[in-house]
C-alpha positions as CSV (number, residue, x, y, z in Angstrom):
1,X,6.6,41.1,-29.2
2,X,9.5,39.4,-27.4
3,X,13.0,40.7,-28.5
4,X,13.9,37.2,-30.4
5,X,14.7,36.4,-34.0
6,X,14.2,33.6,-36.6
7,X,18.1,32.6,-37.2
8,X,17.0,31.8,-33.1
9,X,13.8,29.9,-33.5
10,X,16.1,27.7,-36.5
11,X,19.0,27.2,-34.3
12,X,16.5,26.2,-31.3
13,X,14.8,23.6,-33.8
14,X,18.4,22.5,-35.0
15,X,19.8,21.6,-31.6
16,X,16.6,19.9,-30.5
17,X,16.7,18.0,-33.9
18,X,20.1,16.7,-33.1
19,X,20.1,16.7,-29.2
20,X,23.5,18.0,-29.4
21,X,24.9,21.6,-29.4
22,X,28.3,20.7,-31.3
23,X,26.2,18.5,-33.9
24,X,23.5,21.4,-34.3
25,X,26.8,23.8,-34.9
26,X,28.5,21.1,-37.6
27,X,25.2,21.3,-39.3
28,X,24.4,24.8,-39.6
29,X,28.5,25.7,-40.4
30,X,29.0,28.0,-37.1
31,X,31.0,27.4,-34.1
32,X,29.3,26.1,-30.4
33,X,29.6,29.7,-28.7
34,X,27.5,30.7,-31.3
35,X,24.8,28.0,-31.2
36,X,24.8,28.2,-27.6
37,X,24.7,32.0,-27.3
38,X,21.7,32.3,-29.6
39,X,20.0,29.2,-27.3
40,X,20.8,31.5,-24.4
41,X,19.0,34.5,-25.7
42,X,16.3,33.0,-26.7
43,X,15.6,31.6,-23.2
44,X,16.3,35.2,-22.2
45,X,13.6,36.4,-24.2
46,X,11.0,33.7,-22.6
47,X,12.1,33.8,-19.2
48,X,12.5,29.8,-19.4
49,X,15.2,27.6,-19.6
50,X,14.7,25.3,-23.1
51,X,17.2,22.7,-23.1
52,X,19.2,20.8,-20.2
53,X,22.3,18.9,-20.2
54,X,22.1,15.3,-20.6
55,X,25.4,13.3,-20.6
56,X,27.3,15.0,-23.4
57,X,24.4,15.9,-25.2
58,X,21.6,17.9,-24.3
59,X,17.2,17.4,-23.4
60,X,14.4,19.9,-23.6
61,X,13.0,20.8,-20.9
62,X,9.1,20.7,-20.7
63,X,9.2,24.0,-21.8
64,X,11.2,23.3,-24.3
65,X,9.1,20.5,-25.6
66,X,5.9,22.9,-25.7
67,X,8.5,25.8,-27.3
68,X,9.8,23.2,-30.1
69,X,6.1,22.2,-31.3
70,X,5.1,25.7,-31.7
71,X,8.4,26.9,-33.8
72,X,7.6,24.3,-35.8
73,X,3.8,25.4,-36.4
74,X,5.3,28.6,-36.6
75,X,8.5,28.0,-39.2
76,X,5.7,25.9,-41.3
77,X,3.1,28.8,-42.0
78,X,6.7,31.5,-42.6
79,X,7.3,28.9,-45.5
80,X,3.6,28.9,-46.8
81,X,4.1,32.8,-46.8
82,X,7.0,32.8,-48.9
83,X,5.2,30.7,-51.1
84,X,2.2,33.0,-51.2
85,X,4.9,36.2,-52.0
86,X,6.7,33.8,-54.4
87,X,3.2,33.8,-56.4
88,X,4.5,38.0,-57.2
89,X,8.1,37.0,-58.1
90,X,7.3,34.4,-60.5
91,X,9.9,32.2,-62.2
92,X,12.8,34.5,-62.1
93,X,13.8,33.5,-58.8
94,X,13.1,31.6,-55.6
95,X,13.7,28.4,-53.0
96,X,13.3,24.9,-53.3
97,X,13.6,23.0,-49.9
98,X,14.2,19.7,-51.1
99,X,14.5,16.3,-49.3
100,X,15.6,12.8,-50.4
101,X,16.3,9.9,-49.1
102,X,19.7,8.7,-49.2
103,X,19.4,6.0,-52.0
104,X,18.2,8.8,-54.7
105,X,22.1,10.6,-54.0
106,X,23.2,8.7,-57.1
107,X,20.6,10.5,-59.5
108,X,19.4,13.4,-58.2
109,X,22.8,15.9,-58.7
110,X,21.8,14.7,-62.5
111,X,18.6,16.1,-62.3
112,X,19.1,18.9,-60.3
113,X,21.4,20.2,-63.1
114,X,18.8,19.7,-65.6
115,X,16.5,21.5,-64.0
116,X,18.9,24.4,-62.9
117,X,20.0,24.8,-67.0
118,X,15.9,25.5,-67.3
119,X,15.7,27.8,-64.0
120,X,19.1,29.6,-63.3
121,X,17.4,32.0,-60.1
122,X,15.9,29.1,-58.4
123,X,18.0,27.9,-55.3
124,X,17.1,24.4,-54.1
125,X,18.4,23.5,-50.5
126,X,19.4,19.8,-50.4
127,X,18.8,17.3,-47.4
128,X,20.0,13.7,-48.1
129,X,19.2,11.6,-44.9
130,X,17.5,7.8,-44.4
131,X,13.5,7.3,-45.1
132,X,12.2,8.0,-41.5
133,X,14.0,11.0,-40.9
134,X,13.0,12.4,-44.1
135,X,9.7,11.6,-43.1
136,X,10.0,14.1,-40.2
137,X,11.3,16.8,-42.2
138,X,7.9,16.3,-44.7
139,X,5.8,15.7,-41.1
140,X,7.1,19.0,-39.8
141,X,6.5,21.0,-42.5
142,X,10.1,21.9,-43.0
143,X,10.8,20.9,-46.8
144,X,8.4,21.5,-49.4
145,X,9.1,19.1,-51.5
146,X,10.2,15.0,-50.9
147,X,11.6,12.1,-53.5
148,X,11.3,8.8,-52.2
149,X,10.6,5.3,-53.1
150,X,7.7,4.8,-51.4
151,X,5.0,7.3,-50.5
152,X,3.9,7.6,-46.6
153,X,0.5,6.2,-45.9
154,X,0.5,7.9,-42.3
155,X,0.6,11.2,-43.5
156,X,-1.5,13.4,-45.8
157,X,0.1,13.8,-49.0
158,X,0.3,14.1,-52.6
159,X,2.9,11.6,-54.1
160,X,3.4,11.2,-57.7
161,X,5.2,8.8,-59.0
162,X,7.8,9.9,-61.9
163,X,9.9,7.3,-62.6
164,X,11.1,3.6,-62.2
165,X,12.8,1.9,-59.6
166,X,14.2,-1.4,-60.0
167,X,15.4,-3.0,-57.2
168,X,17.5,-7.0,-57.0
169,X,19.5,-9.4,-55.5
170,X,22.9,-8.7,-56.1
171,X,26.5,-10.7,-55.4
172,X,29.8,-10.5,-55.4
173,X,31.4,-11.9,-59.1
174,X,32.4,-15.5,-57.8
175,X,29.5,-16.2,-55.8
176,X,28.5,-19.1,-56.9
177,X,24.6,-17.9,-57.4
178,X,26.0,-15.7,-60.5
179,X,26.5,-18.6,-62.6
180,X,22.9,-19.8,-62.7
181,X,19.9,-18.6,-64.6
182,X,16.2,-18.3,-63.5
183,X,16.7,-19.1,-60.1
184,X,13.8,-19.8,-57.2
185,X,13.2,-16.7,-54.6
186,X,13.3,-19.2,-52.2
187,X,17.1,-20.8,-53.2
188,X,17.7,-17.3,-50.9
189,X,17.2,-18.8,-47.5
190,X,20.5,-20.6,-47.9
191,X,22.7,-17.4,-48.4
192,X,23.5,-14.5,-46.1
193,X,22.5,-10.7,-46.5
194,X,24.5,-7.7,-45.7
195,X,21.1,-5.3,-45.1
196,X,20.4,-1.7,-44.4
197,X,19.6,-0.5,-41.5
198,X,15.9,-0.2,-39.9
199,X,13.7,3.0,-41.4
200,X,15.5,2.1,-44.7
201,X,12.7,2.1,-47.5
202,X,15.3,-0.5,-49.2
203,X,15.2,-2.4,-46.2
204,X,10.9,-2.3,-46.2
205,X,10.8,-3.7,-49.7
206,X,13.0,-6.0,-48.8
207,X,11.3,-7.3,-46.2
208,X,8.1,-7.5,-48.4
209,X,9.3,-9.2,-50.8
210,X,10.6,-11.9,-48.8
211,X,7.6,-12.2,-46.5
212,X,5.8,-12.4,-50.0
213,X,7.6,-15.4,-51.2
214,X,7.5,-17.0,-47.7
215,X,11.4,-17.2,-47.6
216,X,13.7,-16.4,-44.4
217,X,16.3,-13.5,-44.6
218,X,19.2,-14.4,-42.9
219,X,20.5,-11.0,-42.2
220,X,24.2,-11.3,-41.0
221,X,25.2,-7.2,-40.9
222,X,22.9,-4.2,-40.7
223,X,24.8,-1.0,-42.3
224,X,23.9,2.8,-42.6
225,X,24.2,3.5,-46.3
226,X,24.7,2.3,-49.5
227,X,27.9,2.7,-50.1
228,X,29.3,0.5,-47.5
229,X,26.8,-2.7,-48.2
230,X,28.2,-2.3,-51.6
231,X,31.7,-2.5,-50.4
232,X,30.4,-5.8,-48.3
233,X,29.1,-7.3,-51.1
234,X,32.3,-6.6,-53.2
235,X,34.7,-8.2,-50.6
236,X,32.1,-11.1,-50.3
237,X,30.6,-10.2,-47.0
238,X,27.4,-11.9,-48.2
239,X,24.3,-10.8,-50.4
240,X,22.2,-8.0,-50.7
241,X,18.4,-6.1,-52.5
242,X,19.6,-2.8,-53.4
243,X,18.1,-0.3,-56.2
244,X,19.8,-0.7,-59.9
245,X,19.7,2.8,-60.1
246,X,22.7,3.0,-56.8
247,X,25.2,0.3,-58.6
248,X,25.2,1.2,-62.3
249,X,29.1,1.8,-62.1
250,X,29.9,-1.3,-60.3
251,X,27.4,-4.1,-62.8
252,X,29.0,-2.2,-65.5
253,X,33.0,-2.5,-64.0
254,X,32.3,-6.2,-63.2
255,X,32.8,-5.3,-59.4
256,X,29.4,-6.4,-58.7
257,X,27.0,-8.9,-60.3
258,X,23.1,-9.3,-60.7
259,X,21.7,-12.2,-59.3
260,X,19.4,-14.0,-61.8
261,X,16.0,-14.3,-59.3
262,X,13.0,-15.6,-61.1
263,X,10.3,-12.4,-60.9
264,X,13.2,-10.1,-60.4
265,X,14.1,-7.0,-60.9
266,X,11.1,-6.0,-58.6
267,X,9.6,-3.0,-59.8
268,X,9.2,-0.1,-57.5
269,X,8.7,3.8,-58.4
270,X,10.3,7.0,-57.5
271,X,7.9,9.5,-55.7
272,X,7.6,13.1,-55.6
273,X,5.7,14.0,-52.4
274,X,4.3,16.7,-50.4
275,X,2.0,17.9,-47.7
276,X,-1.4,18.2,-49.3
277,X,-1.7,21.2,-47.4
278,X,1.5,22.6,-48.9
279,X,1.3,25.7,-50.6
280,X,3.9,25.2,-53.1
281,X,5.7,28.5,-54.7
282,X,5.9,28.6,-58.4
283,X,9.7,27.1,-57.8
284,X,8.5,24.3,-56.5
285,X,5.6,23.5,-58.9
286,X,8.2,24.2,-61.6
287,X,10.5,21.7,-60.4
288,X,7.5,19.2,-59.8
289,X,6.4,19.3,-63.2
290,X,9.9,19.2,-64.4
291,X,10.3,15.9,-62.4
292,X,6.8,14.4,-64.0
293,X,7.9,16.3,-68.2
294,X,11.9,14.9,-68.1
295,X,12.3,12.6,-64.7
296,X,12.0,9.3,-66.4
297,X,13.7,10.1,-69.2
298,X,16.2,11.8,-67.8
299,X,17.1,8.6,-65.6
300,X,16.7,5.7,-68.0
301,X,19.5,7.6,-70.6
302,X,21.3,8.7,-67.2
303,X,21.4,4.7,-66.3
């Protein structure tokens, strides 16, 4: 065996994940000498160079590429191992790698609270990021478990759906939409929306719905999370579909109002998902059948 090591193969996967030495050292909390030093030996070990500079960040070299394909494989069947040793362990302790996409940030602390009262030696690792790089981490094999709001029909899963989402049009207080009732989808195509940004599951059933009821989204801003269309919306920027479940504080302050769409709320679920090939530990089944037992509930008294 080549002298190399796994925190080597995870810092290799982290820097060709971000294409960036200083990003891949912000994300796993060490400095750039040390990301780069542990990029160095590994090439040492392979005789190969891995990456390249490009501009200020970096490429993988055809080796590299080859390299990153196989320490994924690799990393993937590790985490199916420590699910198989897990099986000896039982419940007492063990590791949930968990991903969600970024709209499920407002509940999921909530539930992961629950669920640690229930299983105080279970770690879970948390990744919050938008819908198609979440979908990468489940692709890759490098979460076990994934919540999101629409399952992935390009992959071989298991989703299960354990609880609601709601999703509407929603205004600032004086817009003048908020003072009617029971309005037509298609009274929409006069009015601007503040939308998220492409990849955004939000954005996808957006664009369904709209294509559905034949109406034209006038999209005037595209914006990266949640937080900031809401802060658009509040200072009048224009419209916007976003999940109930993300602005419960604002409808309830006033900051923000529902828009009264005929056939709206449009009802959407929340989906636990994994690989079907996943072997999940007993962690991970436990938290799965947590979700399915207490997720609904949880959220409906949580909103």
């Amino acid at each position: 065996m080549r002298p190399y090591t796994l925190k080597q193969l995870q810092t290799f996967m982290e820097v060709a994940k971000q294409r960036s030495v200083s990003k891949a050292a912000e994300r796993l909390f060490v400095t750039q000498p040390a990301v780069s030093m542990q990029i160095r030996q590994l090439e040492d070990a392979f005789g190969v160079p891995l990456i390249e500079p490009l501009g200020r960040n970096i490429q993988l070299t055809h080796a590299g590429e080859v390299f990153l394909t196989h320490a994924q494989a690799a990393m993937g069947q590790l985490k199916n191992l420590e699910a198989l040793m897990a099986e000896h362990v039982g419940l007492k302790k063990g590791r949930i790698d968990l991903a969600v996409v970024s709209t499920a940030k407002y509940f999921v602390p909530m539930l992961l609270v629950r669920f640690k009262q229930l299983f105080q030696g279970v770690e879970v690792h948390l990744s919050i990021d938008n819908r198609e790089n979440v979908l990468g981490l489940l692709a890759r094999n490098e979460v076990d478990l994934v919540m999101m709001g629409r399952a992935p029909a390009h992959l071989d899963c298991v989703a299960t759906a354990f609880a609601s989402n709601p999703l509407a049009i929603l205004a600032a207080p004086e817009h003048a939409l908020v003072r009617r009732k029971n309005l037509p989808f298609t009274v929409l195509a006069e009015h601007a929306f503040v939308v998220r940004e492409e990849g955004s599951g939000t954005r996808a059933a957006m664009e369904r719905l709209f294509a559905a009821n034949k109406t034209a989204l006038n999209k005037v801003m595209e914006m990266p999370s949640n937080e900031t269309i809401k802060q658009a919306v509040m200072a009048g920027m224009g419209l916007s579909f976003l999940s109930l479940r993300t602005v419960r504080h604002e409808l309830a302050s006033g900051h923000i109002a529902l828009v009264d769409i005929e056939g709206l709320p449009w009802m959407g679920d929340w989906y636990l998902t994994h690989l079907s090939s996943k072997k999940l530990s007993p962690a991970a089944r436990a938290f799965k059948e947590f979700l399915l037992e207490q997720g609904a509930s949880l959220m409906d008294a949580w909103s």
